[in-house]
C-alpha positions as CSV (number, residue, x, y, z in Angstrom):
1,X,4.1,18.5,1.4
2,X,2.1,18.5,4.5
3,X,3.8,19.9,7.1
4,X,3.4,22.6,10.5
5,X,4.0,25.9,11.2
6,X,5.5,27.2,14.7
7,X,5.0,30.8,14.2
8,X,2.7,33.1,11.6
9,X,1.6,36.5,11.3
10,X,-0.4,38.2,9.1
11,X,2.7,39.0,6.4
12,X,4.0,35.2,6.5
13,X,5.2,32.2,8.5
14,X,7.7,29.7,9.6
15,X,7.1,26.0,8.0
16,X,8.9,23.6,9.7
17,X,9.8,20.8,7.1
18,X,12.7,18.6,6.8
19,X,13.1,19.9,2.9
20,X,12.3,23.4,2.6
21,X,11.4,24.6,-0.9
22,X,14.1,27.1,-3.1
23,X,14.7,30.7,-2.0
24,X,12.5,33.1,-3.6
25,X,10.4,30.2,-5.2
26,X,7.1,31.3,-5.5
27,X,4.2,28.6,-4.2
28,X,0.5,28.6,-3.1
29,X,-0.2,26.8,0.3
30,X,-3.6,25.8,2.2
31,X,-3.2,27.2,5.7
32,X,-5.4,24.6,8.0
33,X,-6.3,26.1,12.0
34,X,-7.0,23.8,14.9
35,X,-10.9,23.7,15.8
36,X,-12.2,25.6,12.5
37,X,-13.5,24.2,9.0
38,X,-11.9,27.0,7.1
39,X,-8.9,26.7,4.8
40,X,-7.1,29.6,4.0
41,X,-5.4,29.6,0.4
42,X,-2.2,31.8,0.2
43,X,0.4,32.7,-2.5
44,X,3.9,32.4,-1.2
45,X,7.3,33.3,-1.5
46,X,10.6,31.6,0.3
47,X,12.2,34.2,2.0
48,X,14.9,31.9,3.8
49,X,15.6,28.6,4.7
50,X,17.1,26.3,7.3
51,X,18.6,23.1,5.9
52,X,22.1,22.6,8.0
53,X,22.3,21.4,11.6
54,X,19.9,18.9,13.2
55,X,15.9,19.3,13.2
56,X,15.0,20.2,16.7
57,X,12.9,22.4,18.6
58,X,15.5,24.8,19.3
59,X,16.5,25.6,15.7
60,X,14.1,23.7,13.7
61,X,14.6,22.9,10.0
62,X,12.3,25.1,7.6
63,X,11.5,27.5,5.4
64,X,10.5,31.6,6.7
65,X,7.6,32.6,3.7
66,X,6.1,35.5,2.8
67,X,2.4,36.0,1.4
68,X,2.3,37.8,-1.5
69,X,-1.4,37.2,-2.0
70,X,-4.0,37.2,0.8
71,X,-7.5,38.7,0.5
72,X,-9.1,41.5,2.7
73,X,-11.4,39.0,4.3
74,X,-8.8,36.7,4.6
75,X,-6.5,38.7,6.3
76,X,-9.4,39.8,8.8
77,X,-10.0,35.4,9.6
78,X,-6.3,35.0,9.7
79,X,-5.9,38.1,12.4
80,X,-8.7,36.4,14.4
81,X,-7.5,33.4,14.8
82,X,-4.0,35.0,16.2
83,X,-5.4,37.0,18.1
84,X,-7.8,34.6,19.0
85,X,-4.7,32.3,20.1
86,X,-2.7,34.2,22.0
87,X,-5.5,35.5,24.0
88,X,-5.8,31.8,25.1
89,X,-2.0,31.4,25.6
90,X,-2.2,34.8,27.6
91,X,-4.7,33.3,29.9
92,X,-3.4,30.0,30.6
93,X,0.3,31.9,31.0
94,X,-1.1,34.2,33.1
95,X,-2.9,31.8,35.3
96,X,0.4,30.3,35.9
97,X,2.6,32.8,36.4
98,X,1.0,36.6,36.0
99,X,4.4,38.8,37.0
100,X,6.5,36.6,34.7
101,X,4.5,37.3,31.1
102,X,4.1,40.5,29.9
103,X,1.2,40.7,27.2
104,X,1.4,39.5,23.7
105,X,0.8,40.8,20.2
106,X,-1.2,39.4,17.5
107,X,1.8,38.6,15.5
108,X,3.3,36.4,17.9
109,X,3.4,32.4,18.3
110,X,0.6,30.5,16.5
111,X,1.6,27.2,16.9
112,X,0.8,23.7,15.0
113,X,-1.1,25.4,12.2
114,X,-0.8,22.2,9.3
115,X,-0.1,23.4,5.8
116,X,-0.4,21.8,2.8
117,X,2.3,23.3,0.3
């Protein structure tokens, strides 16, 4: 399945996909980031899933997943990356509008991660 994520933290993610895998099925996915060479490869669980309604960006169809298995030093790339994202989003937001966005945390919105699952 290659697919996206719209949001991930360092405890798990949202995959948006059209057929979401079983609840509490147990998988290992490839996490790929925009303008790096490194893959991350993490055990999963499906925590809960979204197959009713229509696939849009409001309430996108998917699966919320939890890693159950992600190294120390792969933990530390993963938090760099977020925070190296939302620093970016922060600026550009910022720039635009500086009263109207507080600051974000690390484990917010990381978008258009691909996966392979």
């Amino acid at each position: 399945m290659n697919t996206e994520t719209l949001d991930i933290s360092l405890e798990g993610a949202f995959v948006r996909c059209l057929d979401p895998l079983k609840l509490e099925e147990l998988f290992s996915m490839v996490i790929k980031f925009p303008n790096s060479d490194r893959r991350l490869a993490v055990d999963s669980k499906v925590i809960w899933v979204h197959v009713h309604g229509p696939d849009h960006s409001v309430t996108p169809r998917g699966m919320g997943v939890k890693f159950t298995q992600l190294s120390g030093s792969d933990r530390q790339f993963l938090n760099k990356m977020i925070i190296h994202r939302v620093q970016e989003a922060h600026k550009v937001l910022c720039d635009c509008h500086p009263h109207y966005f507080p600051r974000l945390r690390p484990s917010q919105h990381f978008s258009r991660i691909s996966l392979d699952v």
